[in-house]
Residue, then its C-alpha position, 0 to 999 in steps of 0.5 A: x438420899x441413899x444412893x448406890x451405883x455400880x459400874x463394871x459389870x459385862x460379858x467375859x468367857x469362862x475363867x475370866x475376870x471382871x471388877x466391879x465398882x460400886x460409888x456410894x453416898x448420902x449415909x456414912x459409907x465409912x462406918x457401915x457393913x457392905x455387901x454385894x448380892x447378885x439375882x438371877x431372873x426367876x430367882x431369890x437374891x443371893x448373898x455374895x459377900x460382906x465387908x465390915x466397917x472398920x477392920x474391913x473383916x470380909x466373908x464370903x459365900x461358899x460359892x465364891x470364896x477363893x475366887x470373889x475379893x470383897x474391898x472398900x476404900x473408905x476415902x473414895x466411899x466406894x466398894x469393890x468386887x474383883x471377880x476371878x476365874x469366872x464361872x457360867x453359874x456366876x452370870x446375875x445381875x450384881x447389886x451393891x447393899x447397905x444394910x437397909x438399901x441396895x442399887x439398880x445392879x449391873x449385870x455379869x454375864x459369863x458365857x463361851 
């Protein structure tokens, strides 16, 4: 069974920061492309960012690039997301994803 927990999530000012974490198992969390993707309520989701397998290529969404660190440790089998200089338009719930599954989410709230 497929499972995706994240952890990490909270409430920081504008400009903070936060890590999100994300324990995978029950597939081979090594040799599969990650992603995080976050959802605002009303809203679609909204990719954020993907790690590849292997190299660990990453790419970003135009919204977060230079602020959002996708990584992975593969001996762990869990994903990270370290979230810099924080922005109230970044407040969502935070899902970590596979290619055919995604978590419950934790949610990231940034507000003065």
């Amino acid at each position: 069974e497929v499972e995706l927990m994240e952890s990490g999530g909270g409430s920081v000012p504008p400009g903070g920061s936060l890590r999100l974490s994300c324990a995978a198992s029950g597939f081979d969390f090594s040799g599969a492309p990650m992603s995080w993707v976050r959802q605002v309520p009303g809203k679609g989701l909204e990719w954020v960012s993907t790690i590849s397998s292997g190299t660990g290529t990453t790419v970003y969404a135009n919204s977060v690039k230079g602020r959002f660190t996708i990584s992975r440790d593969n001996a762990k089998n869990t994903l990270y997301l370290q979230l810099n200089s924080l922005r109230t338009e970044d407040t969502a719930k935070y899902f970590c994803a596979n290619r055919d599954f995604k978590g419950q989410g934790i949610q990231v709230t940034v507000s003065s």
